[in-house]
PATIMAR-900558 format. One record per residue (C-alpha): residue in one letter; y, z, x; residue number from 1. Coordinates in steps of 0.25 Angstrom, whole numbers. Example, Ala and Ser with C-alpha at 12.3 -4.5 7.8 and 13.67 -1.06 7.14 Angstrom:
2
ZATOR;resn;y;z;x;resi
ZATOR;a;-18;31;49;1
ZATOR;s;-4;29;55;2
This chain:
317
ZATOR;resn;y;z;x;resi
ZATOR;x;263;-20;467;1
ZATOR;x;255;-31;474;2
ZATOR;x;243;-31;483;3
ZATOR;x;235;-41;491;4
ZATOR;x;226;-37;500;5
ZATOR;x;220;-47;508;6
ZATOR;x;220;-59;499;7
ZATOR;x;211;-72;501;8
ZATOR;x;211;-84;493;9
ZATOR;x;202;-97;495;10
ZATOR;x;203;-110;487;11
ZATOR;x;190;-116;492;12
ZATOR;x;192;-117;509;13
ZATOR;x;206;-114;509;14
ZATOR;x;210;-101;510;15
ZATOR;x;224;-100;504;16
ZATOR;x;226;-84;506;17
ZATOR;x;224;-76;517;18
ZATOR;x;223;-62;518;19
ZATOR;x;234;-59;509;20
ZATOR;x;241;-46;509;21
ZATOR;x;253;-40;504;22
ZATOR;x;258;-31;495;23
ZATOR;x;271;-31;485;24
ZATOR;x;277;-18;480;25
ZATOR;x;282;-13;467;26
ZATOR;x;297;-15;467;27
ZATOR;x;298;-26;479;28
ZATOR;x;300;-41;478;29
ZATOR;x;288;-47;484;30
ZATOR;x;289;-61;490;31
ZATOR;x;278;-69;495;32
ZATOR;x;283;-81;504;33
ZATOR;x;276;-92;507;34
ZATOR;x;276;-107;508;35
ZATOR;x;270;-116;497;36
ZATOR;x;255;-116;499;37
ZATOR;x;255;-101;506;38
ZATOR;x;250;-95;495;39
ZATOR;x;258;-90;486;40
ZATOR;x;254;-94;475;41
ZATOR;x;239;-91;475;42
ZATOR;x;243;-75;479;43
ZATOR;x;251;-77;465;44
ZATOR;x;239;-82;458;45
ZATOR;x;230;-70;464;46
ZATOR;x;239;-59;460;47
ZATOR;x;240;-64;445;48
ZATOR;x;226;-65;444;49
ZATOR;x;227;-82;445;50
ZATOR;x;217;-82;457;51
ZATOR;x;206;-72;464;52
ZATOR;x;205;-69;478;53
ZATOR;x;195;-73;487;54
ZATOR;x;198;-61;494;55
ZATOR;x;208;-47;496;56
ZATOR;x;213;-39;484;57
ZATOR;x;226;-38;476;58
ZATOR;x;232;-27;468;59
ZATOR;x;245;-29;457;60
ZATOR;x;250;-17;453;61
ZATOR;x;253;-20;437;62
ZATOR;x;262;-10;434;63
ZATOR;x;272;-14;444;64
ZATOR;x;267;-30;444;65
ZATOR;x;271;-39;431;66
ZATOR;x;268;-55;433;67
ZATOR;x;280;-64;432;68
ZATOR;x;287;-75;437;69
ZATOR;x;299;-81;446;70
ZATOR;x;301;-96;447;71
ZATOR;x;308;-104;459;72
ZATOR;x;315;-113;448;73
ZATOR;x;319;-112;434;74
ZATOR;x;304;-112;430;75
ZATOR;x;303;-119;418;76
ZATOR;x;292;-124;409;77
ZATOR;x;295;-139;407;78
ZATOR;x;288;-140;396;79
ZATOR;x;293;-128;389;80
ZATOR;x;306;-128;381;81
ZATOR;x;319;-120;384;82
ZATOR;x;314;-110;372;83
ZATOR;x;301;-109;379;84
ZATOR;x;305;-108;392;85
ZATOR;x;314;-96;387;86
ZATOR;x;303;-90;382;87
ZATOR;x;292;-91;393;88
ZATOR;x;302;-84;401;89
ZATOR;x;306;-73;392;90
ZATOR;x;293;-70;391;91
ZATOR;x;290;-69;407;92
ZATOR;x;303;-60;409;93
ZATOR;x;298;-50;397;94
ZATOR;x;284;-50;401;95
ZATOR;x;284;-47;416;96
ZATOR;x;299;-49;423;97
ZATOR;x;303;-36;416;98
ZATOR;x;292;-27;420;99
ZATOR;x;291;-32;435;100
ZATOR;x;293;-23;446;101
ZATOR;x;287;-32;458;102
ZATOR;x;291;-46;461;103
ZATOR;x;282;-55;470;104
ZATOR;x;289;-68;473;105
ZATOR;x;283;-78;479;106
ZATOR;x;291;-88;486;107
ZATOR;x;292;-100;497;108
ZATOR;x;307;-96;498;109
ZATOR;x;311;-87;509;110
ZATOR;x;323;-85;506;111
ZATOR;x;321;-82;491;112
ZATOR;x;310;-70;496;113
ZATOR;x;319;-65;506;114
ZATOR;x;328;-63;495;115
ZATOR;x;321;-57;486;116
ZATOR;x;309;-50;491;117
ZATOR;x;308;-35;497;118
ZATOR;x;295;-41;504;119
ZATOR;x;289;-55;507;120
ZATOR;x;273;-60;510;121
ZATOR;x;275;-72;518;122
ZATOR;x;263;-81;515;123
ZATOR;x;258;-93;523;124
ZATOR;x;245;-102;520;125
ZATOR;x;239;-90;513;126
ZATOR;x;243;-80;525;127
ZATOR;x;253;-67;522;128
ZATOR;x;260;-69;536;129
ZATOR;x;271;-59;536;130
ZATOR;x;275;-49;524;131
ZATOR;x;287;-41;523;132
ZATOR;x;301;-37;520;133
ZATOR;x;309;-49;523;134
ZATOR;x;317;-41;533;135
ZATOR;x;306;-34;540;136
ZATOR;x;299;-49;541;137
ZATOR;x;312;-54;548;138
ZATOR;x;311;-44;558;139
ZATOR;x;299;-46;562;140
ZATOR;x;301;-60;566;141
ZATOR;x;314;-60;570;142
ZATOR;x;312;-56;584;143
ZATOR;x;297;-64;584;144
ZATOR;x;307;-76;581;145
ZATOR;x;318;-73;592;146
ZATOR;x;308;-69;602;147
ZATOR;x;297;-79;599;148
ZATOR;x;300;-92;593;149
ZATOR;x;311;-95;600;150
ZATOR;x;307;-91;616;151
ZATOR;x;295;-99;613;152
ZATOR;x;303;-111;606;153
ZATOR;x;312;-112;617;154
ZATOR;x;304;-113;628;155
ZATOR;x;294;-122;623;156
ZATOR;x;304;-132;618;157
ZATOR;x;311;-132;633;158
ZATOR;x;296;-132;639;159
ZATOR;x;292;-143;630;160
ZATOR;x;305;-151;634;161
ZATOR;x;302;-150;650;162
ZATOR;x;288;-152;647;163
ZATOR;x;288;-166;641;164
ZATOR;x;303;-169;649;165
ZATOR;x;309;-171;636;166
ZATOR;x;324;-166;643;167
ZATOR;x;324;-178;650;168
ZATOR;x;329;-187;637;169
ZATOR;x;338;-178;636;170
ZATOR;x;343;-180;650;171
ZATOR;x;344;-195;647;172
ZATOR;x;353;-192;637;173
ZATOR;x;361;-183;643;174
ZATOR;x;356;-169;640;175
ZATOR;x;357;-159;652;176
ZATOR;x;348;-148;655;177
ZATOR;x;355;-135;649;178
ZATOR;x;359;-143;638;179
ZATOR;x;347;-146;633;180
ZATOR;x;342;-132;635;181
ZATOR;x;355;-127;627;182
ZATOR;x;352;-137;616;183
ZATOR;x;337;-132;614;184
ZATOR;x;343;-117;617;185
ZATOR;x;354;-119;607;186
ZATOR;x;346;-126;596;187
ZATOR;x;334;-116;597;188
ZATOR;x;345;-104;595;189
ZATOR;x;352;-111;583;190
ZATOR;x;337;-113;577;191
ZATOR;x;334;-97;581;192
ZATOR;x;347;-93;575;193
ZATOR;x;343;-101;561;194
ZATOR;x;332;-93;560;195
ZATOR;x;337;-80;563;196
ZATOR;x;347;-84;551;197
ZATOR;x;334;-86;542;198
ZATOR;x;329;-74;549;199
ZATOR;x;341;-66;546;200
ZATOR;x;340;-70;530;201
ZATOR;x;326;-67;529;202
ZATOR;x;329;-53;533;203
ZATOR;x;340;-51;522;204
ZATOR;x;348;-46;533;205
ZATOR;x;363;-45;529;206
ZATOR;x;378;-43;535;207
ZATOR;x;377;-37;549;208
ZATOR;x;363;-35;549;209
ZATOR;x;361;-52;549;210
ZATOR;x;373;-52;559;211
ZATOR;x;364;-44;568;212
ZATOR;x;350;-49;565;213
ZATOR;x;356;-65;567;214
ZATOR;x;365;-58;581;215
ZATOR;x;351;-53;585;216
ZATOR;x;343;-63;581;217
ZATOR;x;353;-74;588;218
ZATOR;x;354;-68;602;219
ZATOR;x;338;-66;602;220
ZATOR;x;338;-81;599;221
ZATOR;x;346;-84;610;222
ZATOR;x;338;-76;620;223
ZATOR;x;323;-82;617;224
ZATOR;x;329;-95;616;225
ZATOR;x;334;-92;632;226
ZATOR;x;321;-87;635;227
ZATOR;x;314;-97;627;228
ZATOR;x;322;-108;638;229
ZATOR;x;320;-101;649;230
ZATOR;x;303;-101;646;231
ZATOR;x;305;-114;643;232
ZATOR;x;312;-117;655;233
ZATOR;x;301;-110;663;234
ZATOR;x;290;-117;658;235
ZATOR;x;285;-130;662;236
ZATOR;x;279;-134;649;237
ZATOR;x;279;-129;634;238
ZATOR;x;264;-123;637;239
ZATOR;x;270;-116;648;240
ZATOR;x;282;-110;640;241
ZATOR;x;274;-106;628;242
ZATOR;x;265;-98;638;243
ZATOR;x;278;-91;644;244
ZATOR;x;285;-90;631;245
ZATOR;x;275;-85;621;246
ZATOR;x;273;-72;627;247
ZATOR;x;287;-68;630;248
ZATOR;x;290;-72;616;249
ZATOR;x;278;-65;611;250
ZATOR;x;284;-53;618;251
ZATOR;x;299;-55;614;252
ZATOR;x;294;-58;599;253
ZATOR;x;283;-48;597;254
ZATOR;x;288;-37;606;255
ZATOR;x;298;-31;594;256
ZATOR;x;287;-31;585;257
ZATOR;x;278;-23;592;258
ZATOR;x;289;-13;596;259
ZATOR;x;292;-9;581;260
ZATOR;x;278;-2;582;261
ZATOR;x;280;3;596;262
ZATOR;x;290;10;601;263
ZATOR;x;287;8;616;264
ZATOR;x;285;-7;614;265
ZATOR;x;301;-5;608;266
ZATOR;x;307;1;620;267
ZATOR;x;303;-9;629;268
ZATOR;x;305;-20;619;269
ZATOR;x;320;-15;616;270
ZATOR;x;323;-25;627;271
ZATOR;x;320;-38;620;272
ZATOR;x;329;-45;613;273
ZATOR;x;319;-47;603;274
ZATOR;x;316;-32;602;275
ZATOR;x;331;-29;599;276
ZATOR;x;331;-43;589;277
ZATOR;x;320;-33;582;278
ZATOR;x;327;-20;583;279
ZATOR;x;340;-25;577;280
ZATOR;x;333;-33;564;281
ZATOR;x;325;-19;561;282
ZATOR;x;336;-9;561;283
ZATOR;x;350;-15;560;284
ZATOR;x;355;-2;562;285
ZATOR;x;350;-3;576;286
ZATOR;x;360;-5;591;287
ZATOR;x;363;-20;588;288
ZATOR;x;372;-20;602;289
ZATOR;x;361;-13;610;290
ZATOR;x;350;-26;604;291
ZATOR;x;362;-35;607;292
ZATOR;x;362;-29;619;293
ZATOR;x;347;-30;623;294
ZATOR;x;347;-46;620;295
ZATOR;x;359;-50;625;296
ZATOR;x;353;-43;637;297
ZATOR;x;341;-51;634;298
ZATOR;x;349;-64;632;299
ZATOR;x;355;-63;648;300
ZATOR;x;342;-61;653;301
ZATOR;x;338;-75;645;302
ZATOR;x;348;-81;650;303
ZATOR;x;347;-77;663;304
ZATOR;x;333;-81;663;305
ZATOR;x;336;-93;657;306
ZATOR;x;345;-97;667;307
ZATOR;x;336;-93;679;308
ZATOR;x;326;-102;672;309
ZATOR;x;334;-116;671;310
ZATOR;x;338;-113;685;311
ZATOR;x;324;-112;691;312
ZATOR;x;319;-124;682;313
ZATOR;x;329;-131;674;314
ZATOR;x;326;-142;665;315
ZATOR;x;315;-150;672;316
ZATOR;x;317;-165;666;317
């Protein structure tokens, strides 16, 4: 077992951990994920007794803890020989790899810590900003993504355009109205989709359960990004359609959240698309037709909205 509570580190003015706090367990694969310069390093260097704290605690169990070593590459020594290169290792397996019954990887590699870790840390600039099983973390933010980034994203890129009368290049050359609205619909679906892919992989999730989580995921796409135009579309500049959009996304996105600890707050949200997104990615097992049902129900009303929308105001060039 590992501890940290509340782990601070300064070199000189620069703080370089925050508050750091997490826990590996005897028997898991511990992954602490973070970019170069996140932190990584000086966590190592303060649970091997390299470096003091300036603040906070930590605890090693050392009956269920041994230290020992896993390199990116081939790891070795240049100015060693073969025979004792051999021997360095030898010795490190023998000594620690044997005996061993909690490993903490640290890693920049996503994909490597989904892999292999029952439980990521994700550090950035010092900071613990979300901790895990990669799964449970994936369905956290799928439907904050779906309902959130991409409502906003929409409506502020077809804003932005009104705003500064960037369509009428495009008229110039030919572009009409519904297909440039297609075109920034279309590519902003297709980005959405990649990420629900990456999504998808980071949750582990496999067979029939990825076919649901991508269809899910997908048609929630497809919806925020209608809503997402139709805001846009509403709105007579980008500061006018963050003001509209954030709240309704905050709702869409944080909505399923709040309902996983409320149960009242989940009989109303049950008929949000994102709610449904949410319910699916928790329990497989759970009605896929009727969450289908809810947002395709939701994706008519989009549309209809949509439509109602470019009717009333159009593209003003």
């Amino acid at each position: 077992m590992i501890k940290m509570n509340h782990i601070v580190k300064r070199f000189g003015e620069q703080t370089v951990l925050s508050d750091v706090t997490f826990e590996a367990k005897e028997r898991e694969i511990f992954g602490l994920l973070g970019p170069s310069g996140a932190g990584k390093t000086t966590i190592i260097n303060i649970l091997t007794n390299q470096l003091d704290a300036d603040g906070g605690m930590h605890e090693i169990d050392a009956a269920s803890f041994e230290t020992g070593l896993m390199l990116d590459e081939d790891g070795l020594y240049v100015r060693l020989n073969c025979i004792e290169n051999l021997g360095a290792f030898i010795n490190l397996y023998l000594t620690c790899g044997t005996r061993a019954r909690l490993c903490f990887l640290t890693t920049h590699n996503m994909d490597e810590a989904v892999k292999l870790c029952d439980y990521v840390a994700l550090l950035h600039k010092g900071i613990i900003v979300e901790q895990g099983v990669p799964s449970e973390i994936c369905e956290r933010y799928a439907a904050i993504f779906a309902g959130m980034a991409l409502v906003t994203t929409t409506a502020s890129v077809i804003a932005e355009d009104i705003e500064r009368k960037s369509l009428r290049f495009l008229v110039m050359a030919g572009v009409k109205p519904h297909e440039y609205l297609t075109g920034i619909g279309g590519f902003i679906l297709f980005a959405g989709s990649i990420v629900s892919v990456v999504f998808g992989l980071i949750g582990d999730f496999t067979g029939t359960e990825f076919a649901k989580f991508l269809t899910v995921m997908i048609t929630s796409t497809a919806a925020s990004v209608m809503l997402g135009a139709t805001i846009g579309l509403l709105s007579k500049n980008q500061q006018a359609a963050t003001a509209l959009g954030m709240p309704i996304a905050m709702v869409l996105g944080f909505t399923p959240m709040i309902a996983n600890f409320n149960e009242t707050v989940a009989k109303i949200a049950n008929v949000l698309y994102t709610q449904q997104l949410n319910v699916i990615v928790n329990d497989f097992s759970a009605n896929f037709a009727k969450a289908m049902l809810v947002i395709g129900a939701n994706m008519v009303i989009m549309l209809v909205l949509f439509v109602i929308a470019y009717k009333k105001k159009g593209l003003k060039i």
